[in-house]
C-alpha positions in Angstrom: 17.3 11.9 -82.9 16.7 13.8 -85.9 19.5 15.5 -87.3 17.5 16.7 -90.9 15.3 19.8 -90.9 14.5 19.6 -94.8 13.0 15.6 -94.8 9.8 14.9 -93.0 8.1 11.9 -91.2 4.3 10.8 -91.1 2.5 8.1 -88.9 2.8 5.2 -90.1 5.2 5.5 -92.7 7.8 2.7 -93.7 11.2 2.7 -95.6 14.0 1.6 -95.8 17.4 2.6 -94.9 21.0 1.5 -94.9 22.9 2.4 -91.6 26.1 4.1 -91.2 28.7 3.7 -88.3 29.3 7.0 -86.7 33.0 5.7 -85.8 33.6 4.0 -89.5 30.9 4.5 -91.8 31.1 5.4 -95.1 29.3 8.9 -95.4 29.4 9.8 -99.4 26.0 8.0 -99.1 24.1 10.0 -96.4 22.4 13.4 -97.3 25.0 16.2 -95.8 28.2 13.5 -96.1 30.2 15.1 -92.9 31.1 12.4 -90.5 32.4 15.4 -87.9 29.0 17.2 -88.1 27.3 13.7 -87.7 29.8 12.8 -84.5 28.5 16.4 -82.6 25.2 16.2 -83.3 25.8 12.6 -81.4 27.8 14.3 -79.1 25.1 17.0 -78.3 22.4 14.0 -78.4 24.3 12.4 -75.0 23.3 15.7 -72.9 19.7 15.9 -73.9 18.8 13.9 -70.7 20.0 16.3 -68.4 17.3 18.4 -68.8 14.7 15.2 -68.3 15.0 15.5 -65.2 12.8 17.3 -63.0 12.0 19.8 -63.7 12.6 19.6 -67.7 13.3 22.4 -69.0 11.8 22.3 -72.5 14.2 25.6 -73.5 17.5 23.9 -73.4 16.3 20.8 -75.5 14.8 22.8 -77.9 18.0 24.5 -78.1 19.8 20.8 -78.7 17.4 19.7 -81.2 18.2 23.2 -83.1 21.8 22.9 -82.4 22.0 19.5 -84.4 20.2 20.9 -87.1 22.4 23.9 -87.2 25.5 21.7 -87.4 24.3 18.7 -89.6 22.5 20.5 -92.7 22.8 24.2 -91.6 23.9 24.7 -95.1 21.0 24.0 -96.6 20.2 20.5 -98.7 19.6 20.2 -102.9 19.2 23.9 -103.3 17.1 24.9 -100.2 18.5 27.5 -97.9 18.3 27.4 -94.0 18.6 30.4 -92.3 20.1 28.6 -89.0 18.1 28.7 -85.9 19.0 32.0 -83.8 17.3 31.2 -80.3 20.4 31.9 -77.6 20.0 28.4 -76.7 20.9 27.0 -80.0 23.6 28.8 -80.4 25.3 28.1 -77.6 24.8 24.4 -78.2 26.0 24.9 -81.5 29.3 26.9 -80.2 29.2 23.9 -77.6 29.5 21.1 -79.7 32.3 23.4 -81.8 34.2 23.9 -79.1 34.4 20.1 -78.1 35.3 19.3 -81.6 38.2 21.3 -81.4 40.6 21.2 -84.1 40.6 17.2 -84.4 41.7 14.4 -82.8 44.1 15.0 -79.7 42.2 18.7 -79.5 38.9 17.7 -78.7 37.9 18.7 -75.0 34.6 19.9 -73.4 32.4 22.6 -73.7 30.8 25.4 -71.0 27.2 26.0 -70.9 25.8 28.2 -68.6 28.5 28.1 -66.3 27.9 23.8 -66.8 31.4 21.9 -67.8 30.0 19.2 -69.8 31.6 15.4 -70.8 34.7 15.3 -73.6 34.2 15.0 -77.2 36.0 11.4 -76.9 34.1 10.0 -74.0 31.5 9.5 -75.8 31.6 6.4 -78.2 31.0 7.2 -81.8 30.9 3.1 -82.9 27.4 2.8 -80.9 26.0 5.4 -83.3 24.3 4.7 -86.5 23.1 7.1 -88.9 20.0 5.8 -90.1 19.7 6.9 -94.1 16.8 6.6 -96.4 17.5 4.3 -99.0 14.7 6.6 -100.9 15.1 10.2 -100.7 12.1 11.8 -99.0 12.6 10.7 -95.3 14.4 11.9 -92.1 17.9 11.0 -91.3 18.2 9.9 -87.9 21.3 9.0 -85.8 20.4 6.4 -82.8 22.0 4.3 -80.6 23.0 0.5 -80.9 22.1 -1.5 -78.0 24.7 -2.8 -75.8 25.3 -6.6 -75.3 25.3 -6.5 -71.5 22.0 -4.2 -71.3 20.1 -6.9 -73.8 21.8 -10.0 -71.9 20.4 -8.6 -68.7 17.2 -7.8 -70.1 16.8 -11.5 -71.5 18.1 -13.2 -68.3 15.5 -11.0 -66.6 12.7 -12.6 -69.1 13.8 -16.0 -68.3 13.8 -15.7 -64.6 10.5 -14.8 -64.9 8.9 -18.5 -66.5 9.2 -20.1 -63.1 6.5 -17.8 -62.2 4.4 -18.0 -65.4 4.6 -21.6 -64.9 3.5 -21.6 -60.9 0.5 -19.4 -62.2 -0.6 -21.5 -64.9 -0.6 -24.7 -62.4 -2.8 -23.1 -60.3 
């Protein structure tokens, strides 16, 4: 997910970046150095996919997506100003992700949207996030998800179950 309004990204482009543990990392590096605006943009990134679902409903990830820029570099970046995005959707996300915060640890709790209860602040696990930083300024910061040993392990025994039948085909 992109949590950086002021950075862009082309086709094709390739850089380099250092990655930062959501749950440990060391942010005096990354652009807007706030590990708590980092962990609720995470946070808010875990509900995007209830509004895949048929039918999607475009408004309310917009409204994410505007949410996590509101919270990560709403104050602006290197001089720019950000006038933070209005929409009623975005706003409530961003009062979402607030409320969930809470004060800190042992306060955090959920958030209501629309009537919707959604997960806890601390369900969600901040150590499978990484921040993904530009080691040259210019690019987008993005925060994505490291993938977990039992989903690769299952994907890999699921390759190698499938040579037998390479092989029968090849004999034939």
């Amino acid at each position: 997910n992109c949590v950086d309004f002021f950075h862009e990204v082309n086709i094709g482009e390739v850089w380099d970046v250092s990655k930062i543990n959501l749950a440990t990392g060391d942010f005096s590096t990354s652009y807007y150095g706030n590990q708590a605006n980092y962990q609720k943009a995470a946070y808010l990134s875990t509900i995007f996919s209830d509004f895949y679902r048929s039918p999607v409903n475009g408004t309310e990830i917009a409204g994410i997506q505007h949410a996590m820029w509101n919270i990560v570099d709403g104050g602006g970046f290197n001089g720019h100003s950000f006038t933070q995005f209005g929409d009623a959707e975005s706003l409530e996300w961003t009062q979402c992700a607030t409320d969930a915060y809470g004060t800190g640890a042992g306060a955090r709790g959920t958030c209501v949207v629309d009537g919707t209860t959604y997960r806890s602040f601390d369900s969600v696990n901040y150590a499978d996030y990484v921040l993904l930083h530009p080691t040259a300024n210019g690019a987008q910061e993005m925060l994505t998800t490291t993938p977990e040993p039992s989903s690769m392990a299952l994907l890999g025994t699921g390759l190698f179950g499938l040579v037998p039948m390479f092989r029968r085909k090849r004999k034939q």
